[in-house]
N, C-alpha and C positions, 0 to 999 in steps of 0.2 A: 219556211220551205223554199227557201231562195225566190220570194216570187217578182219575178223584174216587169209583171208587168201592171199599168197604174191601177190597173181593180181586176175583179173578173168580171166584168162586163165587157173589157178589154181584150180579153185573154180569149172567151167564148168569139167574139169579131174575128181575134184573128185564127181561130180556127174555121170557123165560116167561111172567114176567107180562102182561104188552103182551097176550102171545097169548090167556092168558082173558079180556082184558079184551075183545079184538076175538071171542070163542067160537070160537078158531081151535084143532081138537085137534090136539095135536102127536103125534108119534108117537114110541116109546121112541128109532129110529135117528136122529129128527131132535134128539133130546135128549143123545144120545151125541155128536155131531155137531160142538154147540154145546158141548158141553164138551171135543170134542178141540182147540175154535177156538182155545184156550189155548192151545196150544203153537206157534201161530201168533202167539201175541201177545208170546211169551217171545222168538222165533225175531227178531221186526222187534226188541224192546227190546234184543236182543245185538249185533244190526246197528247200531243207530242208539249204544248204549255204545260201539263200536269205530269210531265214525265211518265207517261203512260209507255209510250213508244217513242221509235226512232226513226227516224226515213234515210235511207240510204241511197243515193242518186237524187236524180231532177227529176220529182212528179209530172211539173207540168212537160219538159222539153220530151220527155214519155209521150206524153198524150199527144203530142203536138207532131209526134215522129208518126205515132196511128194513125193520123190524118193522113198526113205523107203518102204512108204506103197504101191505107186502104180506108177511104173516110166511112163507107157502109160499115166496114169491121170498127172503127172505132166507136160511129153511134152503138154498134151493137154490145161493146163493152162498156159504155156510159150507162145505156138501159140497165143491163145486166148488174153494172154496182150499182147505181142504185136502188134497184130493187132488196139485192143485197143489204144496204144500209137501212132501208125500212125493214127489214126481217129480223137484224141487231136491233133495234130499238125496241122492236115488240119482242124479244126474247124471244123469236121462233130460231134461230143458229145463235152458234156461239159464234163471240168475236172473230177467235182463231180461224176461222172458214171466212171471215170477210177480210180479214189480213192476207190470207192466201189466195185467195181470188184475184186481190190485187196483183201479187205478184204474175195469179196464169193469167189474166187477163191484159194488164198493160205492166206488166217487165217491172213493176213499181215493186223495190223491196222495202218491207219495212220488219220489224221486233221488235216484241217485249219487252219491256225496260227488268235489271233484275232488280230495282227497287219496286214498282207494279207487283211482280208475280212473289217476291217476296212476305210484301206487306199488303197487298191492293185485296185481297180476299172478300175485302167487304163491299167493294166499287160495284158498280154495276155492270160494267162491261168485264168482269173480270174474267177469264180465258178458261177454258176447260183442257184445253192440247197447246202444249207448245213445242215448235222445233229444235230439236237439243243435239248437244255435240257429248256422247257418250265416251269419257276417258279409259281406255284399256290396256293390257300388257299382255304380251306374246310372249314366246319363244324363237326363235330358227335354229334348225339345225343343219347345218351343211355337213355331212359325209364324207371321208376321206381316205386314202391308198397312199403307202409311203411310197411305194412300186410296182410297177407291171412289165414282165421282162417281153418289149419290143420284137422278138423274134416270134412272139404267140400271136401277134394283134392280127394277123393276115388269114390267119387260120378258119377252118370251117369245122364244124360240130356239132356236140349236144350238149348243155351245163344243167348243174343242177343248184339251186340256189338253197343253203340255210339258212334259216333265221336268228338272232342273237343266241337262240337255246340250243342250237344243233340242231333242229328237226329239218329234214326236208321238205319244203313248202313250194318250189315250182321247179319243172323240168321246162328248157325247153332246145330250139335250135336255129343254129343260121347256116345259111350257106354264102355267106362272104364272112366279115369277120365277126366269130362268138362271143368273144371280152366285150366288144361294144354293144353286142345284140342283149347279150346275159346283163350289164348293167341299165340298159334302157328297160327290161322287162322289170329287175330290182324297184326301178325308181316308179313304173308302172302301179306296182303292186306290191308299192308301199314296204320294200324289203332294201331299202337300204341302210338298213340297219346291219345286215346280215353279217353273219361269224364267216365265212365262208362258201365262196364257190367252186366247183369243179367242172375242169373243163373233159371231154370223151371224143375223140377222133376217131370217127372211123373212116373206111381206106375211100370211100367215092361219099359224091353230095346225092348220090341216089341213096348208099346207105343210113344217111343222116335221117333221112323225113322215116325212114324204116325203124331205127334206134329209139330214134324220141316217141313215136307211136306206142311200140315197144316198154320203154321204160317207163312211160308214164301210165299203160296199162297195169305193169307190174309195180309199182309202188305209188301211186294215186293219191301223187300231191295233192294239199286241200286247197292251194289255191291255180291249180289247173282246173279248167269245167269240160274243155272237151275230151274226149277219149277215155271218160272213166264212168268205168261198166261195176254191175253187182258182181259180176261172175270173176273167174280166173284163167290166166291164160291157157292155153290148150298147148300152144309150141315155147320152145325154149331156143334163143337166141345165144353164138357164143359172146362173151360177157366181155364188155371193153373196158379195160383199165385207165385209170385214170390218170390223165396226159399232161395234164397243169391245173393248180388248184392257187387262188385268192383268197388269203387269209386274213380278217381284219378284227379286231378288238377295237372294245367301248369306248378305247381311249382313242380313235381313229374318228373325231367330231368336235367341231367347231359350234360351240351353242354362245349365242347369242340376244340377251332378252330386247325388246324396244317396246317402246310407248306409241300408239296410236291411236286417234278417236274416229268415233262410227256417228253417222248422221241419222237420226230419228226424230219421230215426231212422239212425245211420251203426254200422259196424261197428267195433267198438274201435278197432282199428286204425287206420283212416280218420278216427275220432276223435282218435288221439292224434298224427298223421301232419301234422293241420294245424292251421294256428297262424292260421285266420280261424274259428274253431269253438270254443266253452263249451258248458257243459252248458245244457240246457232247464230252467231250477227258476224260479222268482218271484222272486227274488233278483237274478237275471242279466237277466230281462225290466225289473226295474225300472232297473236300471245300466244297461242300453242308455236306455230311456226317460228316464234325468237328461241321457245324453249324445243326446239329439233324434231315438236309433235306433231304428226303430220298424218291423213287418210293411211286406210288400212295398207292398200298396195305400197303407195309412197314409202311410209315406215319399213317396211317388209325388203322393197327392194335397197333400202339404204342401209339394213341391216345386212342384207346378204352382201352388199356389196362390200361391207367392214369382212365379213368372213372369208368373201374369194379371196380381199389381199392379205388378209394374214395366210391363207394355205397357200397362198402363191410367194407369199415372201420365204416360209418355210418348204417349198419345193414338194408340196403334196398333189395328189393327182384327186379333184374333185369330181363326186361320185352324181351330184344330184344340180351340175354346173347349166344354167338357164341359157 
C-alpha cells in the first residue's frame, strides 16, 4: 500500500503531529483510536496479499489530508472504521458496507478482485453486494425534413400535428413563428415521428388563440388536456383552409445503435448470474473507454452527435436538434 513511512508507530506521530501543529487537543480515547487504526491497515494488507481486493490511491496520504483539513473529522472517521471492522469480523455487516464506508468516510477507494468474487464464495469475508458496471445497448433516433420552404417560417397560426398513422394527435398555436412552435410541441410530446403537419392562418393573432380553442374543442386531440369538454360545440366557426402543410416519411430518420454502461451496486448473485456485467474499478472504466464504451449520456451524446453530421452532410433539416 505504498507505505513510506518506517512503521505505524511512525505514521500515527505524524498525524499527531498535524494536530499540535493545527493546536487541535486530542484526547487519550482519540489516540487509542488512532492506534487501533492499525489493525485496520494489517486487516486491507492481508486482503489485498490474498488478492482479495485492490486499493486504488494512497490510503495513508488520505488519512493524513483529514487531519489537514479537519483532525476532529478525521478521529471521527478512524472510530467509525473501526468499529466497522469489529462488526465484519463478528459477521454482524457484510464486507461490501465496510469497503464502502471507506470510500464515504476517507475518499479511500478500494474493489473486489474478479478472482475473490469469482472463486472466494467459501472465504469468509466473502461479499454479499458489489459495485458493478452494467453493459447495455440503445438506440437514437434523430428525426428529419428534406425542406421547409423559408417564406412560411415567419408566419403566425394554428398546426395540427399527425402521427406516423395519420391520426390527429395535437392542435396547437403561435403567435410569432408556427413551423418552429409546431416542431418544438412534436419533440415535447414525443411526435416526431409524425407523417405530417398542417399549418392554418388566420387574418389577426387575436384570431389565432380563437381557432385553436375552436379546433381543439371540435376534434379533441388525445394528446391536447386543456379545452376538451364531454359536450359539443354550440357555434360553428368559418372553417380555415389549409395554408402549408410538412410532410415526412419513415425514411426521413437517422438511427443509430451505441453501447453504454450503467453503474449499480447488484447482489452477488445477480452479479455473477450475468454475463453483460464486471466489476466497477478504473481499470474496467478504462477498457470499456479503449472500446468507445462510455456512461449512458456520454454514449448518447456521441451517438447523436455521428447522426447530426451525417444529416448535415446530407443537407437535412434536424427535427429533434439539442
Amino acid at each position: 500500500m505504498n507505505f513510506k513511512y518506517t512503521n505505524y508507530e511512525g505514521f500515527s506521530k505524524y498525524c499527531l503531529g498535524i494536530c499540535n501543529n493545527k493546536n487541535y487537543v486530542f484526547t487519550s480515547d482519540e489516540k487509542n483510536e488512532l492506534f487501533n487504526f492499525r489493525d485496520i491497515i494489517i486487516f486491507l494488507e492481508d486482503m489485498i496479499k490474498h488478492n482479495h481486493i485492490e486499493l486504488y490511491g494512497q490510503l495513508f496520504e488520505n488519512i493524513i489530508q483529514l487531519f489537514i483539513n479537519s483532525p476532529n473529522n478525521a478521529f471521527h472517521s478512524i472510530k467509525y472504521m473501526n468499529e466497522k471492522l469489529v462488526k465484519v469480523k463478528n459477521g454482524e455487516i457484510d464486507f461490501y458496507y465496510f469497503i464502502s464506508s471507506l470510500k464515504t468516510m476517507m475518499n479511500i477507494e478500494m474493489q473486489f478482485t474478479e478472482d475473490f468474487l469469482n472463486n472466494g464464495s467459501n472465504e469468509l469475508y466473502y461479499p454479499g453486494r458489489v459495485k458493478s458496471l452494467i453493459i447495455n445497448k440503445d438506440i437514437i433516433y434523430v428525426y428529419t425534413l428534406e425542406s421547409v420552404d423559408k417564406s412560411e417560417m415567419d408566419k403566425y397560426g394554428v398546426y395540427f400535428i399527425y402521427d406516423n398513422n395519420g391520426i390527429l394527435k395535437y392542435i396547437g398555436k403561435s403567435t410569432n413563428s408556427v413551423i418552429i412552435r409546431s416542431f418544438q410541441s412534436a419533440k415535447e410530446r414525443g411526435l416526431l415521428d409524425f407523417s405530417k403537419i398542417e399549418y392554418r392562418y388566420p387574418k389577426t393573432k387575436s384570431d389565432v388563440a380563437l381557432y385553436e380553442s375552436y379546433y381543439i374543442s371540435k376534434y379533441k386531440p388525445d394528446k391536447n388536456n386543456d379545452m376538451i369538454f364531454d359536450d359539443d360545440l354550440s357555434v360553428k366557426l368559418p372553417d380555415i383552409s389549409v395554408g402549408y402543410s410538412i410532410k415526412r416519411s419513415s425514411n426521413n430518420c437517422i438511427e443509430k445503435e451505441y453501447t453504454y454502461y450503467t453503474e449499480r451496486v447488484l447482489d452477488i448473485e445477480d452479479y455473477l448470474n450475468n454475463d453483460i456485467v464486471i466489476i466497477n474499478n478504473e481499470k474496467n472504466k478504462k477498457m470499456l473507454h479503449n472500446k468507445n464504451i462510455y456512461s449512458k449520456s456520454e454514449a448518447y451524446n456521441e451517438a447523436y452527435k455521428e447522426c447530426l453530421t451525417k444529416a448535415k452532410n446530407n443537407n437535412l433539416i434536424v427535427l429533434n436538434e439539442n
